[in-house]
N, C-alpha and C positions, 0 to 999 in steps of 0.2 A: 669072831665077826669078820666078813672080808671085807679086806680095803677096799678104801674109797678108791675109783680111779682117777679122781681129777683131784684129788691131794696128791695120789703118785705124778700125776704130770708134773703139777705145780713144783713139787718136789725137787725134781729134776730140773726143772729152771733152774733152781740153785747150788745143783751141781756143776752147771757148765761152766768152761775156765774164761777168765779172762783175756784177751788180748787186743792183736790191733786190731779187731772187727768193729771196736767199739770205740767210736769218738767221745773224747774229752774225761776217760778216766784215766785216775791216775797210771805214768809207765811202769813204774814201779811195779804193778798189781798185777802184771804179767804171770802167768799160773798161778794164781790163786781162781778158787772159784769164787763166784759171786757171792754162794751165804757165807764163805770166809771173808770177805772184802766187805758184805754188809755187818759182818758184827764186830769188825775193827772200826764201825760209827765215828769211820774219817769225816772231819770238817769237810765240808766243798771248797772252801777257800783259803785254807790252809792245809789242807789232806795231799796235795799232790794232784787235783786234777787238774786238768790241760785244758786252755780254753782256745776254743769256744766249747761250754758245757749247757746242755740244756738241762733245767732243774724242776721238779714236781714239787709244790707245797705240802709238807703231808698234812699241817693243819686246814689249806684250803678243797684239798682234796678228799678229805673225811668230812670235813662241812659240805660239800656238794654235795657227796652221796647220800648224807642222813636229809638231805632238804630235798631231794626227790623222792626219796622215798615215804618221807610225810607228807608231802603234796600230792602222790599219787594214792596214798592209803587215803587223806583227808576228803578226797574227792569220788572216790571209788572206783579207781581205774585201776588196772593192773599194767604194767610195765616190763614192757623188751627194748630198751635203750640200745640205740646202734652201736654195734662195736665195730663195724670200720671205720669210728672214729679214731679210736686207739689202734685194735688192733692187737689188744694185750690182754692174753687171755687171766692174768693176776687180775686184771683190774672188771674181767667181765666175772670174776667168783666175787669180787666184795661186791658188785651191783646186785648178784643172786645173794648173796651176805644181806643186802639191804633191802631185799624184799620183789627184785625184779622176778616176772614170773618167766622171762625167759632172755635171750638175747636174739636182736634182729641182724640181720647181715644181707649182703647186697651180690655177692657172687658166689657159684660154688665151692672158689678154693676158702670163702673167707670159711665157710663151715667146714670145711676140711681142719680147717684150723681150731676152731671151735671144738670139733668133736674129736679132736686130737687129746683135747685137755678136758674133757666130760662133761660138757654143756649137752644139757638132754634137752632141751627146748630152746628149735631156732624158726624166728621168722625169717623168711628170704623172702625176701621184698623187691622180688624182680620174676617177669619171669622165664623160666630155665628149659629152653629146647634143646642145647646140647645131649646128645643122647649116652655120653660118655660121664657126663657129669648128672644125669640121672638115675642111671644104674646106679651109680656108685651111692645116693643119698639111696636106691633102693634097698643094697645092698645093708648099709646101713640100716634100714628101719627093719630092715628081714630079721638082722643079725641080732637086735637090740627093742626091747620090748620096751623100755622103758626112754626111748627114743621118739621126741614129737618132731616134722617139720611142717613148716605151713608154709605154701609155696604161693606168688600171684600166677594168676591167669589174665589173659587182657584180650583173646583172640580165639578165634575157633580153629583156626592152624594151628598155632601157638598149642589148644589140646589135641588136636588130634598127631601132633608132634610128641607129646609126651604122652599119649597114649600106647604111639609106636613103639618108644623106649621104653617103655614100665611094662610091656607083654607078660613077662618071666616076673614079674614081681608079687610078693606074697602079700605084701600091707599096700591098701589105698595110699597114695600120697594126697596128704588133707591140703586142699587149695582153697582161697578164696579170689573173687573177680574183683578187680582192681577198675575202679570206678576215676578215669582221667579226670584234672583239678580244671580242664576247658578247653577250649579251641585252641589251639597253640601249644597247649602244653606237656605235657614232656611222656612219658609212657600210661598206657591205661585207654580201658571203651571209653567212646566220645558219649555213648548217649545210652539209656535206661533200658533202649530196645534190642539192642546190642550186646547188652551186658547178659539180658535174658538169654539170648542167642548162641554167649558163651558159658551160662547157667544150662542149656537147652544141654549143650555138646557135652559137658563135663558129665552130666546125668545117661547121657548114651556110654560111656565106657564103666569100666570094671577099675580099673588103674588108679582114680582116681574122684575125691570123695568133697563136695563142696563144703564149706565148712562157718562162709563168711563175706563178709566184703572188706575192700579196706581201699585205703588212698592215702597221697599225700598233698595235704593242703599248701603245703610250702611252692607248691607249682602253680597255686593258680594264677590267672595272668594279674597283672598291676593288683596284688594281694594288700588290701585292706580288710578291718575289723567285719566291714558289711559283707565284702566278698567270700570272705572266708568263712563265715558261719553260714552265709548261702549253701555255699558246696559240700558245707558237712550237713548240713541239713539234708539236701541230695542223697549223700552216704548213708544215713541214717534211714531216709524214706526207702531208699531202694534194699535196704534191711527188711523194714516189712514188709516191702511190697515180694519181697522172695519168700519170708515166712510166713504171709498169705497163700502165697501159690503151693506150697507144702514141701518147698526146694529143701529145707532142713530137715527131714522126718529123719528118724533116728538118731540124729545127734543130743548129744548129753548136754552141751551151749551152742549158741549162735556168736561168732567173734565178730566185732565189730572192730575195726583199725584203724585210725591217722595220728598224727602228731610229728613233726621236728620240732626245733627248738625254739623257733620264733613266735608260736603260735599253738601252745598246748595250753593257753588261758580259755583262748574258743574251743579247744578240741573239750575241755572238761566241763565247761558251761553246755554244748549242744547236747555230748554222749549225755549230760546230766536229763537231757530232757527225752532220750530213748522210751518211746510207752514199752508195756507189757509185751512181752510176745510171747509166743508157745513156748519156749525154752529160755533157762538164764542166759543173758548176754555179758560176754567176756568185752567190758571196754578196753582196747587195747590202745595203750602210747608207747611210742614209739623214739622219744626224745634222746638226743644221742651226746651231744657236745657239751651238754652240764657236767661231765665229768672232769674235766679241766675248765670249763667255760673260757673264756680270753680277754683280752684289752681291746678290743677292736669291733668285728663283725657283731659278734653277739653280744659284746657287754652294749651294742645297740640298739640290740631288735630282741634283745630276752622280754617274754611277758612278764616277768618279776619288773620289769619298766611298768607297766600297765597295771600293776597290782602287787605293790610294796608293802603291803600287808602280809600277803604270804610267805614274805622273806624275801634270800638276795642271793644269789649264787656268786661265787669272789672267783677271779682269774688264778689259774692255779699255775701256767706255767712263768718261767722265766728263764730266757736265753743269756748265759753270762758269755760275755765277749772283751776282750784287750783294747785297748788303743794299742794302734802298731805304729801309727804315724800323725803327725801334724804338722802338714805344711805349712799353716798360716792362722792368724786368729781368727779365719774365721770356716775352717776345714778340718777336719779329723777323719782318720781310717780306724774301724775295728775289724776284730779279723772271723767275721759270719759273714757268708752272704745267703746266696741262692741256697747251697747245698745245705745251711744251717737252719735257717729262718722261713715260716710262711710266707709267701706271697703274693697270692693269688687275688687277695681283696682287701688289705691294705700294706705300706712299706710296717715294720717292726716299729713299736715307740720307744725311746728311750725315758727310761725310769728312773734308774739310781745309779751313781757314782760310789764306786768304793776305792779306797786309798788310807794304806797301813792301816786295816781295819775298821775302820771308818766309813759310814753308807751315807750317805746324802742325795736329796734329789737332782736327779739330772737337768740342774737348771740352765735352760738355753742353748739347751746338746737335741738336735732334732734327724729321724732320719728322712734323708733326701734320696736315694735310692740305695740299689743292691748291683754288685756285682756278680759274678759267681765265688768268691771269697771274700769280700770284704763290703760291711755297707759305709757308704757315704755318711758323714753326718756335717749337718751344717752349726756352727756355732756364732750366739754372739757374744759381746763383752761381758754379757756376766757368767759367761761358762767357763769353769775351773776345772781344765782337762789337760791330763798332759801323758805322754806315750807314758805305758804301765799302767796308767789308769783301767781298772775292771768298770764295765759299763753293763746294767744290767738294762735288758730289752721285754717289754713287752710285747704278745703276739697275737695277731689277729687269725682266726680261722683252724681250730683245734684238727680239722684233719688234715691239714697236711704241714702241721706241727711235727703230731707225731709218726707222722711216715717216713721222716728225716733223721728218726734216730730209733740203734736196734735195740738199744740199753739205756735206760735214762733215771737215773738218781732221782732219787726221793726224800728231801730235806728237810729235816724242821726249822723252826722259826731261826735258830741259831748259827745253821749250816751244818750241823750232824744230821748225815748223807744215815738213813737207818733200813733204805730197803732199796732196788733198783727193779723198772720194770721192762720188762722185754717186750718188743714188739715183734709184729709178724707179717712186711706188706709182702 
């Protein structure tokens, strides 16, 4: 039987050697490769690494995975959760492990990346005029039969751009038109008639093959429960009203697209109510940041707030950081800042205090900014911190968590560190 190619890749992740590329593993661990260093199942906190260390859950990050992937069978949608959240092509095979039907990405090198390590179905959820960065997805689809892409479209330039590029190419590139979430917002046709117009164009070339519609609702403007099933409602109508016009003839399904993370309660409630149409419709989600979930952004706008019945997704990372300094009782330095920690949409919270083995909640340890190495925290009298203390951080906004780190430990509940996952910005 021949190998797999994306167990060989994966493989090869854990042959690479250790060194200084990688913040806060242990020094020591210097030439050893990774699946050496992963199966000497060092402590994180007594093993020898160097903080600041960012750390993955492995029990919260196997409960994410099994809970979108039952929410997405439970409801009948199928699943391409974005990987330029991670970025870590280990963590996009357990999401196909858990039943995703494919993985979504946002720029051509991210599938570069992707198809390095044998992901055979990507959505690219943008879309792609580069005529250097087309060939090459052509080349690919020429080269590899068992290779899907599904590209947007938003413009009748936009195709006749990619029609220039894909001349020399053997396989349609399967697109769908990307239906903007309103007025203001962020890429996609403004209106129904428009959309046909780039339904019209893609039907005049050879290159390339309509397949769908799709959108993301996370743009629509001041995005509420009412507005947002509006606009998918929109997505949805302009579904049939293409598979009226007979835009899908020959297709095996009709794809239908939306979903982030704040808002795939309405994406599965609307696609739930998709009529019949001429061919089976692929509902596609597209939720990307349940894979660590966070403390912050999304532990406040996850639809498991709005329907706790379905379940809960648990923040899975945690930023371990030093006290380096305490000038005064009511001041501390740890030593993360910018280059460590998210911060784009909130400061990091402080969690837990650990001391000789010992964890406790970081009571009245808050942060008040970042530097570029070190955050601020402010303290009052009932905070028991003193320089050596390990402070552990909560983090807001999972990507650009992990765009901050190239290797990052994967712990259990104890601190036996049992796998590390690489990323790819």
């Amino acid at each position: 039987m021949p190998a797999d190619p994306a167990a060989e890749s994966l493989a090869r992740l854990a042959a690479e050697r250790v060194d200084h590329r990688f913040k806060g593993l242990p020094p020591d661990a210097d030439g050893l490769t990774v699946g050496e260093l992963a199966g000497q199942r060092r402590n994180l906190f007594t093993g020898g690494f160097a903080t600041p260390v960012l750390a993955l859950s492995a029990e919260r990050l196997e409960h994410n995975l099994r809970l979108m992937e039952t929410y997405a069978a439970r409801h009948g949608l199928a699943f391409a959760p974005h990987g330029k959240t991670s970025m870590a092509p280990q963590l996009f095979q357990r999401q196909i492990e858990h039943g995703a039907w494919g993985i979504t990405l946002a720029v051509p090198h991210q599938v570069r990346v992707a198809r390095a390590f044998g992901t055979r179905r990507v959505f690219l959820a943008n879309e792609v005029v580069d005529a250097a960065a087309l060939r090459w997805i052509a080349a690919e689809l020429d080269g590899d039969p068992d290779f899907r892409c599904v590209c947007y479209v938003d413009s009748v330039r936009g195709v006749e751009l990619m029609d220039e590029a894909l001349r020399d190419a053997t396989r349609p590139l399967d697109v769908v038109v990307e239906l903007a979430a309103g007025e203001g917002a962020r890429t996609g046709v403004r209106t129904e008639a428009e959309c046909a117009a780039v339904a019209d164009a893609v039907a005049g070339t050879r290159t390339l093959r309509l397949v769908g519609v799709a959108g993301y609702e996370g743009e629509v403007p001041k995005a509420d429960t009412g507005r947002v099933t509006a606009w998918l409602r929109r997505l949805v109508a302009l579904a049939a009203e293409f598979d009226k016009a007979g835009r899908f003839t020959g297709l095996d399904e009709i794809m239908v697209s939306a979903g982030g993370s704040a808002w795939f309660d309405a994406v599965a409630e609307v696609f739930a109510e998709i009529p019949a149409l001429s061919l089976p419709v692929l509902k596609l989600l597209r939720s990307g940041a349940y894979v660590s979930h966070d403390d912050g952004h999304y532990r406040r706008l996850t639809p498991f707030n709005r329907v706790p019945e379905e379940g809960a997704l648990e923040p899975a990372f945690r930023l371990w950081t030093q006290v380096v300094s305490r000038p005064s009782a009511e001041q501390a330095f740890v030593n993360a800042g910018k280059r460590d920690a998210a911060h784009d949409l909130d400061l990091p919270f402080a969690q837990v205090v650990r001391r000789d083995g010992t964890e406790r909640p970081a009571t009245g340890v808050s942060v008040t900014a970042l530097s570029d190495q070190h955050a601020w925290l402010a303290t009052t009298p009932e905070a028991d911190l003193e320089v050596g203390d390990w402070v552990g951080l909560g983090l807001s906004h999972p990507c650009t968590s992990f765009d901050k780190w190239q290797l990052i430990p994967v712990a259990e509940a104890d601190g036996t560190v049992v796998d590390y996952v690489r990323t790819f910005f």
